[in-house]
C-alpha positions in Angstrom: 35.1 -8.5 149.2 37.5 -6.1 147.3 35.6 -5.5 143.8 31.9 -5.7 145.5 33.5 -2.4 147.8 35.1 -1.3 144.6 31.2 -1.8 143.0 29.6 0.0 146.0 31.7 3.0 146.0 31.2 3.2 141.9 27.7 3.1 142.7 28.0 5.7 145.2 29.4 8.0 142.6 27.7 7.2 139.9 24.1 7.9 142.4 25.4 11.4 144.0 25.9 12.4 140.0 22.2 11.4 139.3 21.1 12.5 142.4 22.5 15.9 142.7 24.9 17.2 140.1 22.4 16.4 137.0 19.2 16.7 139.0 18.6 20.5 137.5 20.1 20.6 134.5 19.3 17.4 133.3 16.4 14.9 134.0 18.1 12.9 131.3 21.6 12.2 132.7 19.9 12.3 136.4 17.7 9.0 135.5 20.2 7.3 133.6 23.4 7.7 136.3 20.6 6.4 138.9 20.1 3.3 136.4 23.7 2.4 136.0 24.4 3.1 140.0 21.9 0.6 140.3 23.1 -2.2 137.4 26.2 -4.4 138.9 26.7 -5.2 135.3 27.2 -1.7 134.4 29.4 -1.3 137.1 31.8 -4.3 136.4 31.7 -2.7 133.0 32.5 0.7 133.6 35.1 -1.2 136.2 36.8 -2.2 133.1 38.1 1.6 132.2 41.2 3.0 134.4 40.2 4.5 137.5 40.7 7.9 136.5 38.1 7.1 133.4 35.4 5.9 135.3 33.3 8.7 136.6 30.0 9.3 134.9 30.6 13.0 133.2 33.6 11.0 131.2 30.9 7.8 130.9 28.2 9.4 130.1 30.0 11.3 127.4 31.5 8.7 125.6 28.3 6.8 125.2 26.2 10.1 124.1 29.6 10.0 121.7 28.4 6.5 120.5 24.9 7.9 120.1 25.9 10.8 118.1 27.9 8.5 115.8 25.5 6.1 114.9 26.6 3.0 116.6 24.3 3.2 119.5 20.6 3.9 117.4 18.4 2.8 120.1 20.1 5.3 122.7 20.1 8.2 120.0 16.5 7.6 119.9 15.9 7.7 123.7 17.9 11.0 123.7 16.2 12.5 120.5 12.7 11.9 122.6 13.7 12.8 125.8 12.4 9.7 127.4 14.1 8.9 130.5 13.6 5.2 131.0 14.2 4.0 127.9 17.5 5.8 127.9 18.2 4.4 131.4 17.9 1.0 129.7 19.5 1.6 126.4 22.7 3.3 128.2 23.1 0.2 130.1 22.4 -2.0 127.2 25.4 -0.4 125.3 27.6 0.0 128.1 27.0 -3.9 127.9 27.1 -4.7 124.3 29.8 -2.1 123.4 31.7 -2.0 126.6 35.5 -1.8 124.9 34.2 0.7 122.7 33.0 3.2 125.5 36.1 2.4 127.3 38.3 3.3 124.6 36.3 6.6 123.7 36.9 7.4 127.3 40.7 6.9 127.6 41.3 8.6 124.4 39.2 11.8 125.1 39.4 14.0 127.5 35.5 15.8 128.9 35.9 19.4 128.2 33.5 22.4 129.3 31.9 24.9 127.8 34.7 27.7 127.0 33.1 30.8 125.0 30.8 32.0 128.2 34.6 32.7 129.9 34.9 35.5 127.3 32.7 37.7 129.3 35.8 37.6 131.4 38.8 37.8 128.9 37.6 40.3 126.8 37.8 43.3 129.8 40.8 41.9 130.9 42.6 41.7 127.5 41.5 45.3 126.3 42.7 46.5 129.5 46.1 45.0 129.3 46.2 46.2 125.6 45.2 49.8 127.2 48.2 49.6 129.9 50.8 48.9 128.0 49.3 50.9 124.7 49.5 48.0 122.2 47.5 48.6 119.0 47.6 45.0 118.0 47.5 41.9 120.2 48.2 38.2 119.6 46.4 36.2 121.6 47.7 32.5 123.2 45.5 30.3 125.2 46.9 27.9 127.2 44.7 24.8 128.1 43.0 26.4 125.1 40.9 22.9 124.2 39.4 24.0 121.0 40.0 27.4 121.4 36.9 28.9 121.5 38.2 31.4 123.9 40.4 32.7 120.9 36.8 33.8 119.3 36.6 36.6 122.5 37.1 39.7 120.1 34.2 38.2 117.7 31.4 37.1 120.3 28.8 39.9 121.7 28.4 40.3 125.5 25.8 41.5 127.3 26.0 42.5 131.4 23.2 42.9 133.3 23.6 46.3 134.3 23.2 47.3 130.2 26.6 47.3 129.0 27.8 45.2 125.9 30.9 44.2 124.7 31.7 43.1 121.4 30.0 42.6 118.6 26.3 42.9 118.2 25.9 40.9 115.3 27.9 37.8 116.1 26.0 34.3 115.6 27.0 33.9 119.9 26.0 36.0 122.0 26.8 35.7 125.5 25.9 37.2 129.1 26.8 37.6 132.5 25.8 39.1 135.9 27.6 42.2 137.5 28.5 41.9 141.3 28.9 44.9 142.7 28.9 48.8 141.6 31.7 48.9 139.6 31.2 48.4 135.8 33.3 47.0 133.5 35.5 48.6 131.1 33.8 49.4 127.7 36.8 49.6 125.7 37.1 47.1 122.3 40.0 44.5 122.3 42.3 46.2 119.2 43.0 44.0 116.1 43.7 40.4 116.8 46.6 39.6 114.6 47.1 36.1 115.9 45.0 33.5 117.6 47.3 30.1 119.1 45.9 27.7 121.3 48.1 25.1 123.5 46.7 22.2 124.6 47.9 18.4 125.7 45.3 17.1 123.6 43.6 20.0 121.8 40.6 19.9 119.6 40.3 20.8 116.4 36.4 21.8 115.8 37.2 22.0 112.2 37.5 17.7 112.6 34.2 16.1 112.1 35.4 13.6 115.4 36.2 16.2 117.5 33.3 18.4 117.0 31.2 15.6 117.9 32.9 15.0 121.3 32.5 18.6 122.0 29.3 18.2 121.0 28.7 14.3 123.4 30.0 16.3 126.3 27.0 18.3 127.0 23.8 16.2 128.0 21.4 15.5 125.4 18.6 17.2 127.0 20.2 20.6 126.5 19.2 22.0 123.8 20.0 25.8 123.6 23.3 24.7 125.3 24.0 22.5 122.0 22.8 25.5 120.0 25.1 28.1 121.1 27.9 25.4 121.1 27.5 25.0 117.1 27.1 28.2 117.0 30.5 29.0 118.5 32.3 26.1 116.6 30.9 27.4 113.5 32.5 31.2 114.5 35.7 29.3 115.3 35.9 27.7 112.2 35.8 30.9 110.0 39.2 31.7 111.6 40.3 28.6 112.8 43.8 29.4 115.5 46.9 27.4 115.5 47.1 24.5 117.8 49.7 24.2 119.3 50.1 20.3 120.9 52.0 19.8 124.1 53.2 20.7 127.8 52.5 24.8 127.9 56.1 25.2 129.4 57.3 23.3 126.9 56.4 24.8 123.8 55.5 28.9 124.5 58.3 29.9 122.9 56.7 28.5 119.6 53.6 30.2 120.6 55.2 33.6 121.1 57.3 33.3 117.8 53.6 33.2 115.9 52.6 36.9 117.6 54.2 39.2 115.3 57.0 41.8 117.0 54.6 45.1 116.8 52.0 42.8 118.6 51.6 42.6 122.2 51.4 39.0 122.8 48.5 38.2 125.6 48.5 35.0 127.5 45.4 34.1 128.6 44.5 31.4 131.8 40.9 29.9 132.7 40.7 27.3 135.3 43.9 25.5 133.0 46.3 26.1 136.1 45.3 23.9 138.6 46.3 21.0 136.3 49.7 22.0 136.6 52.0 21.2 139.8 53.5 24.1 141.1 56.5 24.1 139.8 55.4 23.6 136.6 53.3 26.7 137.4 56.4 28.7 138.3 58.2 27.3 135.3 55.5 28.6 133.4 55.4 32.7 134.8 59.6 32.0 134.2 58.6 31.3 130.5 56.3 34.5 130.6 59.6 36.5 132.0 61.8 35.0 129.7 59.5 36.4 126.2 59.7 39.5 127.8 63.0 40.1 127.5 62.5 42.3 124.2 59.3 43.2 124.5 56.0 43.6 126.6 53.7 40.7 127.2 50.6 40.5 129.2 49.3 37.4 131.0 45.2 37.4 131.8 44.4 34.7 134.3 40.9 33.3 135.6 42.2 30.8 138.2 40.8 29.7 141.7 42.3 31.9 144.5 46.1 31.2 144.9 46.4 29.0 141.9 48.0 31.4 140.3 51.6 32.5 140.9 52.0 36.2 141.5 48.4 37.1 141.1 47.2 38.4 144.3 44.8 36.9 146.5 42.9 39.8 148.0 42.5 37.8 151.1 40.4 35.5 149.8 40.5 32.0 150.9 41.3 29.0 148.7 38.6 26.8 147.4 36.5 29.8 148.1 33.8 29.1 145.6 34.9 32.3 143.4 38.0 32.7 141.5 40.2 35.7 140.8 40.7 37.6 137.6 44.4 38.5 137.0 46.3 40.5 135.0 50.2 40.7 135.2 52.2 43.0 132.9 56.1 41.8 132.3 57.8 44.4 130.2 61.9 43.8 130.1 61.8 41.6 133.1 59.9 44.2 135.2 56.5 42.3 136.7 53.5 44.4 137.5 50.5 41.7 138.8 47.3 42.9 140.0 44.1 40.8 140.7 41.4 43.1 138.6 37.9 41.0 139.6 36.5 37.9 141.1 34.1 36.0 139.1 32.0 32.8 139.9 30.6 30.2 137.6 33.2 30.0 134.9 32.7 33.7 134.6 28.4 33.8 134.7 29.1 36.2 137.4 31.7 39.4 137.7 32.9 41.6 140.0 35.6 44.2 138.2 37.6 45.6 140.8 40.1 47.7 138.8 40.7 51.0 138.6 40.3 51.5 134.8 40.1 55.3 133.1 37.8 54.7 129.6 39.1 56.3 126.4 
């Protein structure tokens, strides 16, 4: 009775992704997750990954992978023509035919989500930290940074909805976001980036033909100005590709700091990469932050769900609020100042700045 309860509950899953978290963004992925909820083969073959592999956005993304590369023609197809059924049918016959080779895309890679739109956060935050503590010059390190497209923040254009822009004009990606509230954002430019370093357990390098293409398989087929942009923004990336940096964040920030350059302020940024960490790896991770600043200023700018971040205040808020907070904490020669500046919702589509912030 064990696996068929095993299969049920897979099913379960694997219907509830179809059914609701595909159903409006993409027809595609909503018909084929129903297929394979309803295909005990499927299921004994996705049953074949580790636990922690088998839900459908890791799935699903390792057999668009397969597509993408070639080795699955018959589902590129279905995908190319936006035909639901015959993808249905041609993900399950893969998943079949192919099984170990979707499995081990899936425990190799890890599903990653769309980054650059989170600059609409960063790039107040950072030229306000740059403004407080009067740094000229930053160096920026992104922690959880994937393939560091948030390391692009200085080079992308953002426009808010009540008018203002950030940025540049001209760059290939231009992004957008919704103000909440009266309060606008600071309008002042991030100064000259002198150092871009990403740190990551598994980071991805988008100059690699492989792991632009899981970048790419991670998004559903049916999306296409989502797959646009994302080329777009690899392609920005690559003109200035930033060091990667491979391994635990606590671990290896000194290495990261000793890339900013001393008449830099070095600026630490944090989105939704915290709540991987236990706490005390969290903690250990501000002590590392304390510890740079021992000779010099350095700035840490946080997007984290409320409380996940040590020392950024909550406001009040409650946890798993549906919003998160936007925090900016200042440690200059062992002296903290934190302050939550904003809230935003959906990985920074929406923003509410709540600092006081003069403009130059």
């Amino acid at each position: 009775m064990a696996p068929a309860g095993r299969a049920r509950t897979l099913a379960q899953v694997y219907r509830h992704f179809g059914e609701v978290d595909a159903a409006e963004t993409s027809p595609l992925y909503e018909r084929v997750a129903v297929a394979l909820s309803e295909s005990d083969e499927a299921l004994r073959a996705i049953e074949t990954a580790p636990a922690r592999k088998r839900n459908p956005a890791v799935i699903l993304a390792a057999l668009h992978d397969l597509a993408l590369a070639g080795r699955a023609p018959a589902l590129a197809a279905a995908y190319a023509a936006a035909d639901g059924d015959a993808a249905a049918d041609a993900a399950i016959d893969t998943l079949l035919r192919m099984t170990d080779s979707v499995v081990a895309v899936a425990v190799r890679r890890q599903t990653r989500t769309d980054e650059a739109g989170r600059c609409a956060v960063l790039y107040p935050a950072i030229a306000e930290a740059a403004r407080r503590v009067g740094a000229t010059a930053v160096g920026l390190i992104d922690v959880g940074c994937s393939a560091g497209l948030n390391l692009t923040v200085d080079r992308v254009g953002i426009t808010y909805s009540n008018g203002q822009t950030l940025g540049d004009p001209s760059s290939p990606v231009q992004l957008s976001s919704s103000i909440v509230g009266d309060r606008p954002v600071p309008t002042r430019a991030i100064p000259e980036v002198v150092a871009r370093v990403g740190v990551d357990l598994d980071p991805i390098d988008v100059t690699d033909a492989d792991d632009a293409r899981w970048l790419r398989a991670c998004l559903s087929p049916d999306q296409p100005e989502q797959v646009a942009r994302l080329d777009a923004e690899m392609a920005l990336a690559a003109t200035a590709p930033p060091l990667l940096l491979h391994g635990d964040a606590v671990e290896v920030m000194p290495d990261a700091f000793a890339q900013v350059p001393a008449d830099a302020l070095p600026v630490v940024t944090t989105t939704w990469a915290l709540s991987r960490f236990p706490l005390e790896s969290r903690l250990r991770f501000l002590h590392r932050l304390d510890e740079a600043a021992t000779g010099r200023a350095v700035a840490w700018v946080s997007a984290e769900g409320v409380g996940v971040a040590p020392a950024i205040p909550t406001l009040g808020d409650r946890r798993a609020s549906g919003h998160s907070i936007i925090g900016l904490a200042v440690f200059d020669h062992s002296a903290l100042h934190a302050e939550a500046i904003g809230r935003c919702w959906s990985r920074g589509r929406m923003l509410a700045w709540l600092a006081e912030s003069c403009q130059d």
